[in-house]
C-alpha positions in Angstrom: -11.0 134.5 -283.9 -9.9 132.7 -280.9 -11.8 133.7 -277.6 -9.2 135.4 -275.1 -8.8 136.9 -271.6 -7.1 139.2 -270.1 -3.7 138.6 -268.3 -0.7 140.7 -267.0 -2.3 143.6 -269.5 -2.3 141.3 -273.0 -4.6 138.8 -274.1 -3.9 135.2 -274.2 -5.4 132.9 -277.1 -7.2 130.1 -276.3 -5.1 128.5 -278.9 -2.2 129.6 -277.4 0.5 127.4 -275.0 0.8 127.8 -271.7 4.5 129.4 -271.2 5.9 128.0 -268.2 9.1 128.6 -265.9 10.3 126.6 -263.5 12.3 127.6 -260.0 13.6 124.7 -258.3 14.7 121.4 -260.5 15.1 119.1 -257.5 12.6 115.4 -257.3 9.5 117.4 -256.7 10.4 119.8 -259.8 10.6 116.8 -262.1 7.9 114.9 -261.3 5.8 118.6 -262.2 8.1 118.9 -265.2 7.2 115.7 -266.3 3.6 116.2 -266.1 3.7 119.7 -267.6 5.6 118.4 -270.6 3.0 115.5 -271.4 0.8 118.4 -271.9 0.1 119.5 -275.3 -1.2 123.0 -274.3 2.3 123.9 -272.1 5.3 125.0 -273.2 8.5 125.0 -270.5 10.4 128.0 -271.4 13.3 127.8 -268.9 14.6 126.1 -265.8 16.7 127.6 -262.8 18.0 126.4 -259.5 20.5 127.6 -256.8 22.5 124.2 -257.8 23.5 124.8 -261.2 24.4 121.7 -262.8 21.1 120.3 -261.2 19.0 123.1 -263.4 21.1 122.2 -266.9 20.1 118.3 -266.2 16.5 119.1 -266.0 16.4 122.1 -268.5 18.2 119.5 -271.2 15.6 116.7 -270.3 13.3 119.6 -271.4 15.0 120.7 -274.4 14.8 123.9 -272.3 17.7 127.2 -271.2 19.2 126.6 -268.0 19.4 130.1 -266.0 21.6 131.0 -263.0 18.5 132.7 -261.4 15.2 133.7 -261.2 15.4 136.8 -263.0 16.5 135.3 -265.9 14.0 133.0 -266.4 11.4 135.8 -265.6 12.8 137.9 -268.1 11.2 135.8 -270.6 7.8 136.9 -269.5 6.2 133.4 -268.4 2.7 132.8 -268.2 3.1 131.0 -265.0 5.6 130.1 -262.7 6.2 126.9 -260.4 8.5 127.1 -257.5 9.5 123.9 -256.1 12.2 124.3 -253.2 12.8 123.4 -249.5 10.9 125.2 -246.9 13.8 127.4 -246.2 14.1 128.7 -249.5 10.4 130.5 -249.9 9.7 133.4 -250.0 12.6 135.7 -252.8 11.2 133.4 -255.7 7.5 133.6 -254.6 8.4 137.7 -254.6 9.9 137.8 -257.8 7.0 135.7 -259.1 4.4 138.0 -257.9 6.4 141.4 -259.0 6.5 139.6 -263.0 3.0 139.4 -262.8 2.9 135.8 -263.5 0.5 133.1 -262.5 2.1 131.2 -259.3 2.0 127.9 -258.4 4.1 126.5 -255.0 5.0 123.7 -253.6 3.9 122.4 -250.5 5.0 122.9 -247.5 5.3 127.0 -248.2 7.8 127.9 -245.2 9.2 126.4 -242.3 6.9 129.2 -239.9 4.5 131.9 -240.4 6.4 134.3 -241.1 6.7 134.2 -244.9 4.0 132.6 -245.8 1.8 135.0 -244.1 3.7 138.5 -245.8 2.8 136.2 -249.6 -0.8 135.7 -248.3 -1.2 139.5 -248.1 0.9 140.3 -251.5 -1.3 137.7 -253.4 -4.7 139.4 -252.1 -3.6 142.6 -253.0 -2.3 141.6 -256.3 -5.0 139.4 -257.1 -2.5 136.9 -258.3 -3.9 133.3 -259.7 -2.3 130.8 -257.1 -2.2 127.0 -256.4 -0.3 124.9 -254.0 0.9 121.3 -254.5 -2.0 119.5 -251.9 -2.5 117.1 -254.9 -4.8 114.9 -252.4 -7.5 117.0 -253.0 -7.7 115.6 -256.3 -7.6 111.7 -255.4 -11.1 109.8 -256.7 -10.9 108.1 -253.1 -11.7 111.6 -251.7 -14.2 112.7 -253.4 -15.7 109.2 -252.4 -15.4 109.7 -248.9 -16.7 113.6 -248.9 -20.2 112.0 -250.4 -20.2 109.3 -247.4 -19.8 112.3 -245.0 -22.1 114.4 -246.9 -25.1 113.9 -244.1 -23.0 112.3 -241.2 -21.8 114.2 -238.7 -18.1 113.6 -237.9 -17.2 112.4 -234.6 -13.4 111.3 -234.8 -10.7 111.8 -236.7 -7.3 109.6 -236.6 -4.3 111.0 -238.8 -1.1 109.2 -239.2 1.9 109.6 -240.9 4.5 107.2 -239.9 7.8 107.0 -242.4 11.3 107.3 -242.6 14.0 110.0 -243.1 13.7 111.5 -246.3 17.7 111.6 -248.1 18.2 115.1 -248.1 20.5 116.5 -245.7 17.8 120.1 -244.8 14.8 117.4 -243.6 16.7 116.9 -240.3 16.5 120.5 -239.2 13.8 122.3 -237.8 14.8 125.5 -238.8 15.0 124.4 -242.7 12.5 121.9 -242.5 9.9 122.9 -240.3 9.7 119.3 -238.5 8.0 116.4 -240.1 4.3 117.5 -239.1 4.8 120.5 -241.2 6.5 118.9 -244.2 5.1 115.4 -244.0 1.9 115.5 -242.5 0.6 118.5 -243.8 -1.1 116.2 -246.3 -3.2 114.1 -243.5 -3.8 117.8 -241.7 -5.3 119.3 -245.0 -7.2 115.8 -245.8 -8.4 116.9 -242.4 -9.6 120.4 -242.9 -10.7 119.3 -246.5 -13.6 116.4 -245.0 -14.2 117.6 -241.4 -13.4 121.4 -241.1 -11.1 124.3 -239.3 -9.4 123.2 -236.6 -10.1 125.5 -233.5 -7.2 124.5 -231.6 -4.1 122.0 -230.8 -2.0 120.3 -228.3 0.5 118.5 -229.2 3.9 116.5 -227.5 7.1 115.3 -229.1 9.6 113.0 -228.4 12.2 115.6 -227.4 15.0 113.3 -229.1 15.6 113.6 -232.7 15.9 110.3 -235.4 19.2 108.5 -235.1 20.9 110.6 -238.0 23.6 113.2 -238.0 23.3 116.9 -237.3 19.1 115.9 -236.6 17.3 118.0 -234.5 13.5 117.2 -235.3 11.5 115.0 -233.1 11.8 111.1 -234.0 7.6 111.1 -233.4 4.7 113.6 -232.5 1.6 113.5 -231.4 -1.4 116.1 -231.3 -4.8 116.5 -229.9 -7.1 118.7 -232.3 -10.5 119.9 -231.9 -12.7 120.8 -234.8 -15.0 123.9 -235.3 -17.5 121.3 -236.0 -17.5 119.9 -232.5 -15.1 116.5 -233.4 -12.5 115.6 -232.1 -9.2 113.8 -233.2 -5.2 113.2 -233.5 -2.5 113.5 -235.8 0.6 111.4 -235.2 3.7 111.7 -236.8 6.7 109.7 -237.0 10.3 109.2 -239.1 12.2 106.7 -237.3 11.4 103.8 -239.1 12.8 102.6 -242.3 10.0 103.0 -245.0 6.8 104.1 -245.1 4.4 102.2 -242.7 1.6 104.0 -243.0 -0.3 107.5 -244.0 -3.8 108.9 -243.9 -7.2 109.8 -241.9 -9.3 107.6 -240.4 -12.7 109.3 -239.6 -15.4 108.3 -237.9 -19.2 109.1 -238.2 -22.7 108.1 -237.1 -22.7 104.4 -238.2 -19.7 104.8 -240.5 -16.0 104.2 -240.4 -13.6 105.7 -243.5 -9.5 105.4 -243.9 -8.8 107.7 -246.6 -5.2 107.2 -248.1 -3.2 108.0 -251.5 -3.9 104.1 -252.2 -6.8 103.7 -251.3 -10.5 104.2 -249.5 -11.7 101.2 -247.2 -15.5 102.0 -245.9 -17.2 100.0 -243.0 -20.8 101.1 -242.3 -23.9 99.6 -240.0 -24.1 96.5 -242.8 -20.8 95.4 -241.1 -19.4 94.9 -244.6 -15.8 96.5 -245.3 -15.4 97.5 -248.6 -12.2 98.5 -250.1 -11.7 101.2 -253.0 -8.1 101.6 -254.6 -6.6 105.0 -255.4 -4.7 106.5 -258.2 -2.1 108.7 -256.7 -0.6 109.4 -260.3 -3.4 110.4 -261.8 -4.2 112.9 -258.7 -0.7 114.4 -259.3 -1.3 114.7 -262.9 -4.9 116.1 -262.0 -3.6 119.2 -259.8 -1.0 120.3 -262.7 -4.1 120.1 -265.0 -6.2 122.2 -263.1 -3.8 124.9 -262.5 -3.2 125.2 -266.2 -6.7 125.3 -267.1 -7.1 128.3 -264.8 -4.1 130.1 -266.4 -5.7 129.6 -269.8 -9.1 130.7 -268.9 -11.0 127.3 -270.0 -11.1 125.9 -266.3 -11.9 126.5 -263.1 -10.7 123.7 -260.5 -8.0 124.7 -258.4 -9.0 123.1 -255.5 -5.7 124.6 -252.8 -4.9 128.7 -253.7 -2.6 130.0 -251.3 -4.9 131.4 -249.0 -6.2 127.7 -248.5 -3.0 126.1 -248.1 -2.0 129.0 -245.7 -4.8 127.8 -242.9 -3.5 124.0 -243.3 0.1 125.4 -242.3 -1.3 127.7 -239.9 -2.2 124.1 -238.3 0.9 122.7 -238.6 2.4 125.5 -237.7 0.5 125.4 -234.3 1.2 121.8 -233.7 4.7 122.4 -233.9 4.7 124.9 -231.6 2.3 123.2 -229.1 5.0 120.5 -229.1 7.4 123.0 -228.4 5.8 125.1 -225.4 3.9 122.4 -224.3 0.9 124.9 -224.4 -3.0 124.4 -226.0 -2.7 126.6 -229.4 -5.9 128.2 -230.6 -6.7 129.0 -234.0 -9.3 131.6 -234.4 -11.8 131.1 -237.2 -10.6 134.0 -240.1 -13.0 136.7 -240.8 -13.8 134.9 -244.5 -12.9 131.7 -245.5 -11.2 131.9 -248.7 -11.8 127.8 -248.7 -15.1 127.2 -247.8 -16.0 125.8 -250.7 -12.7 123.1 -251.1 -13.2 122.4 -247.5 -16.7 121.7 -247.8 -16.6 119.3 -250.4 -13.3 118.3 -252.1 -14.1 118.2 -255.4 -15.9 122.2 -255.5 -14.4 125.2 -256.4 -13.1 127.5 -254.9 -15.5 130.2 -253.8 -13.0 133.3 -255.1 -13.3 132.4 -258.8 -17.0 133.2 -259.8 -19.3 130.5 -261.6 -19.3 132.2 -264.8 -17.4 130.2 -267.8 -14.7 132.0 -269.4 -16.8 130.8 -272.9 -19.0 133.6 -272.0 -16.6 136.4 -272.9 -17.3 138.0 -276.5 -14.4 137.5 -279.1 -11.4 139.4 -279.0 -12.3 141.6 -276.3 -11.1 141.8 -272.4 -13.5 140.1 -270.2 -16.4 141.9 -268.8 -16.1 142.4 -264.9 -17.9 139.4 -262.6 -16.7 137.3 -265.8 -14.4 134.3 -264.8 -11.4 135.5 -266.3 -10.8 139.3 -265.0 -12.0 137.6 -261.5 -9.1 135.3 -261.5 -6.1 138.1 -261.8 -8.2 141.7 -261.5 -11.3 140.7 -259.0 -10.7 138.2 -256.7 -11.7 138.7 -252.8 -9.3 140.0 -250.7 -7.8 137.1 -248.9 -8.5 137.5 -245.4 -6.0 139.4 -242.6 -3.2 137.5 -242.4 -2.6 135.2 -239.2 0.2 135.7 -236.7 1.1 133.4 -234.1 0.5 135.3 -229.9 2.9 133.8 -227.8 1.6 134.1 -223.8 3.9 135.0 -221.0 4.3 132.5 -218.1 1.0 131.9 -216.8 -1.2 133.7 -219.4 -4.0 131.9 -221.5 -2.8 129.7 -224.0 -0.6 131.0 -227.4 -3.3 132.0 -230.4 -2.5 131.9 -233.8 -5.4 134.2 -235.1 -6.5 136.1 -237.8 -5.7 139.9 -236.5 -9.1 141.5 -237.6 -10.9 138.6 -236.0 -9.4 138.4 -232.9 -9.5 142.3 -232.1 -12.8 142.3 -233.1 -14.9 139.2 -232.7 -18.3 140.9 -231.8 -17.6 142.2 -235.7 -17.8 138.6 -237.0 -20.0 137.8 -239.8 -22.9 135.5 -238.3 -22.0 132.7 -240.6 -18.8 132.7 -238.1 -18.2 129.6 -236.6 -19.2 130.3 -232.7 -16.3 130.6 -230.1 -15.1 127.1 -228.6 -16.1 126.3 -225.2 -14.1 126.6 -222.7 -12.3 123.1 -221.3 -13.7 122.5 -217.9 -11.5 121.6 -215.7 -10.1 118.5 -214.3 -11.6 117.4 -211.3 -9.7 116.9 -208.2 -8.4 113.3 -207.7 -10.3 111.6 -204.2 -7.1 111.2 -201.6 -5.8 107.6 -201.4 -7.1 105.4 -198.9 -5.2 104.9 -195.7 -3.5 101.6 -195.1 -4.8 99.5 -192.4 -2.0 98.8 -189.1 0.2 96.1 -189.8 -0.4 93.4 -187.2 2.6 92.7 -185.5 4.3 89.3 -186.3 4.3 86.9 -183.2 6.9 85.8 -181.6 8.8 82.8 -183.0 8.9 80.5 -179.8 12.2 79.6 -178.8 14.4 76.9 -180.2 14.9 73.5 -178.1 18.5 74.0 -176.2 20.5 71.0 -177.6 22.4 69.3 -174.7 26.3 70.4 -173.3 28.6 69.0 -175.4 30.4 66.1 -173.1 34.2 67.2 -173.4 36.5 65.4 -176.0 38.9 63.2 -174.9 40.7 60.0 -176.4 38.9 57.0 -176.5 41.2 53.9 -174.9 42.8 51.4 -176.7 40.5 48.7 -178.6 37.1 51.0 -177.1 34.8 52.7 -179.5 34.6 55.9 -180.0 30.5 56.7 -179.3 28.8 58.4 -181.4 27.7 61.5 -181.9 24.1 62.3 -181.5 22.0 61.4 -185.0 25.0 59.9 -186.7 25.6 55.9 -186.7 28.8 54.9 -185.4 32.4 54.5 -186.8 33.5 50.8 -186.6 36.6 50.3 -185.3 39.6 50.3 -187.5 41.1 46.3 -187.2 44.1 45.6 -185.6 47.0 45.0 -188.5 48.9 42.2 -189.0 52.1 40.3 -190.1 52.9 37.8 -192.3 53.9 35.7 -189.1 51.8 37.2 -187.1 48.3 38.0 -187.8 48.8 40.5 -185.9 52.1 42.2 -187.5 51.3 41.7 -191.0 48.0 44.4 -190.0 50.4 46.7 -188.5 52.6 46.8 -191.5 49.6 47.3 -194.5 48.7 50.6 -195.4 45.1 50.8 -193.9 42.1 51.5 -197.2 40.5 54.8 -197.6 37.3 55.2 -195.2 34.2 55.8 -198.3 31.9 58.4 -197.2 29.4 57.8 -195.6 25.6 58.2 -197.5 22.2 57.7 -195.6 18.7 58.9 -197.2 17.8 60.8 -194.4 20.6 63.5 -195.2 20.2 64.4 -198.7 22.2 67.5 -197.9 25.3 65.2 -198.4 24.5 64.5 -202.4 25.3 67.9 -202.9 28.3 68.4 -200.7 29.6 65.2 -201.8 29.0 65.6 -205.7 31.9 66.6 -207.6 31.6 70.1 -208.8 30.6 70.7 -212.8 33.4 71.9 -214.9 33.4 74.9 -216.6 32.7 74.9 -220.1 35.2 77.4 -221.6 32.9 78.5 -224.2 30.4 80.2 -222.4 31.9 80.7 -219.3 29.2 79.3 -216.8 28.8 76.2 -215.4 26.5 75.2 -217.9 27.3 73.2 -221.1 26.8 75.6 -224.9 23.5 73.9 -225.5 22.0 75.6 -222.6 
């Protein structure tokens, strides 16, 4: 007889599929339908989605019933359930989900704020619901890689980017149905962060204050954040959509004699040998490795989900914070929560998590329920309660800085569990900038000395007949214009000829006259200057 475990009050075979609804058919959907269907283990039982016609083209690639809502497909009693739509629309499906008793997996982001994801976080703990959320980074080879190079280096710095373009769906533009692009894009470089350096203590962060150059936008075209790390580093996340395609996204960290960028594509290592070396990633097989996982952990035989809920909850509670720093221009603390449901994924990527005990499901005698502490029963019956839920403390106008804390660790931090991270130190304060140094006195300028009088002017008058005129000061003299004449008469004949025009007059010692005397350029109609087109 097949081994089993118990689940929603009936035991699944071993042998049996994995029955699996689907709540959202849009690009993110797909690629997870894809996946699940190259399974041999799963079975897709049924596909729904607000947009109808958009559910019946998936659900017939899937040889699958379309339904107009969740209810429907629940009705068929799935073993697990992914939901896969914007921001804006968590939070009835996750319910719905939860209620049904089925395993849940959601896609990342999980809300545009706290507020929902925070009011799941509590259901799921109280259910002890099997979870996992779409941070399919965890999974990349290139991070496991980098966690062993940080295994014994202390982090210093940390450098996230995610620089990109508008995505083409009309929601992404809006903060209130997107959350902004550090909580939808980035939230991959900020978990990468949590996942290889730690919790974030607290944030400060500044946007552009102008949206992208697309209609109806209302997001910030770029942010940037200051973080500080439990761990003592230090290091920024910046964020940007304006450009046309992806530029660049991922973490560069640096350690004691050892500098990391960790991507999707790739890991490139430079340590005290001064050698780079350059590791490619497999993004596919990462995105096929996070469906895996969660379906193992449905079916009992695995135990490698890497993100639950609770986990993906602090990553947004950081994004959440940066968005709001950006907003209130105020320093946003995150206080450490009581337990960390992730200290195992965030200490080393590839571990997991410390809710699901060690014990393999194997161990469970043949066709009986799972004895408690066993894997299985710990999964949906036994798991920790996730910890108090966070809220976000907004100060009034000239109180400390806004807190997003966990509620029974910040009423009660003396209560903390000595493995608690201790409190960050304070910031000291700036120090006063030294006054400027005054300006020396201006010297007075001395007085020009006064220009040489040129003599009177001797009154014009007429020069007599056949006389010179004299000439003026500086200037050579006019020569006198010759007497006309006549054919008969010498004389007449230079009265009666129309006298030649006088040429200007040139010397070297005035080249003022050049200019004056030059013709002026004509005006190329082209351009309209004085110039010709080539210049």
């Amino acid at each position: 007889m097949a081994q089993t475990f118990e689940m929603k009050g009936r035991f699944m075979a071993f042998s049996e599929k994995c029955r699996i609804g689907m709540i959202g058919a849009g690009n993110v959907a797909q690629r997870h339908a894809r996946v699940l269907s190259g399974f041999a283990d799963v079975e897709i039982v049924g596909v729904t989605d607000v947009v109808a016609p958009a559910a019946e083209a998936l659900a017939t690639t899937l040889g699958a019933p379309a339904f107009p809502d969740a209810a429907g497909l629940l009705s068929l009693e799935p073993d697990a359930v992914y939901v896969c739509v914007p921001p804006f629309a968590h939070g009835h499906a996750e319910e719905a989900v939860l209620a049904s008793g089925a395993a849940l997996f959601v896609e990342k982001p999980i809300g545009v704020d706290l507020t929902v994801p925070t009011a799941l976080a509590a259901d799921i703990a109280r259910r002890g619901t099997l979870t996992a959320v779409g941070h399919h980074w965890r999974y990349l080879d290139v991070v496991r890689s980098a966690a062993e190079l940080l295994a014994d280096r202390p982090v210093r710095l940390v450098n996230g980017v995610w620089w990109d373009k508008v995505p083409p769906v009309a929601w992404w533009v809006r903060s209130d149905r997107s959350g902004g692009p550090v909580v939808e894009q980035a939230a991959h470089v900020v978990d990468l962060a949590r996942a290889l350096v730690g919790d974030v203590r607290a944030v400060y962060a500044a946007g552009t204050g102008t949206p992208p150059p697309v209609p109806d936008a209302d997001v910030d075209a770029a942010t940037a954040a200051t973080l500080i790390f439990a761990s003592g580093a230090v290091g920024t996340v910046s964020s940007t959509c304006v450009l046309g395609w992806k530029q660049r996204a991922g973490l560069e960290i640096l350690a004691e004699g050892l500098a990391l960028f960790v991507g999707e594509d790739e890991l490139v290592v430079r340590d005290s040998t001064g050698q780079e070396r350059r590791i490619p990633g497999d993004p596919d097989a990462a995105r096929v490795a996070v469906d895996r996982a969660f379906v193992d952990a449905v079916r009992g035989i695995g135990d490698d989900i890497r993100v639950p809920y609770a986990e993906a909850l602090e990553t947004h509670r950081v994004t959440c914070a940066i968005a709001e720093s950006a907003r209130t221009g105020q320093v946003v603390t995150l206080a450490a929560p009581a337990a960390s449901p992730a200290a195992s994924p965030a200490a080393s990527p590839t571990a997991s998590p410390a809710a699901v005990p060690a014990a393999s499901p194997a161990a469970v005698p043949a066709g009986s329920a799972a004895p408690a502490g066993s894997a299985a029963p710990a999964v949906y019956a036994g798991r920790p309660a996730t910890p108090a839920t966070p809220t976000l403390t907004q100060p009034a106008s000239g109180a400390s800085p806004a807190t997003i804390a966990s509620p029974a660790s910040a009423a009660s931090p003396a209560s903390s569990p000595a493995s608690a991270l201790p409190p960050m130190p304070a910031m000291p304060p700036m120090p006063a900038m030294p006054p400027m140094p005054s300006m020396p006195p201006v010297a007075p300028m001395p007085s020009a000395p006064p220009a040489p009088q040129a003599p009177p002017a001797a009154p014009w008058a007429p020069a007599p007949a056949g006389s010179t005129a004299p000439p003026e000061p500086g200037r050579p003299a006019t020569p006198p214009i010759p007497a006309p004449r006549t054919a008969a008469s010498p004389a007449s004949d230079a009265q009666s000829a129309p006298a030649p025009p006088i040429p200007a007059t040139r010397t070297e010692a005035s080249p003022a006259s050049d200019a004056q005397g030059a013709p002026a350029a004509a005006t190329n109609p082209s351009t309209g200057d004085g110039g010709s087109a080539d210049e």
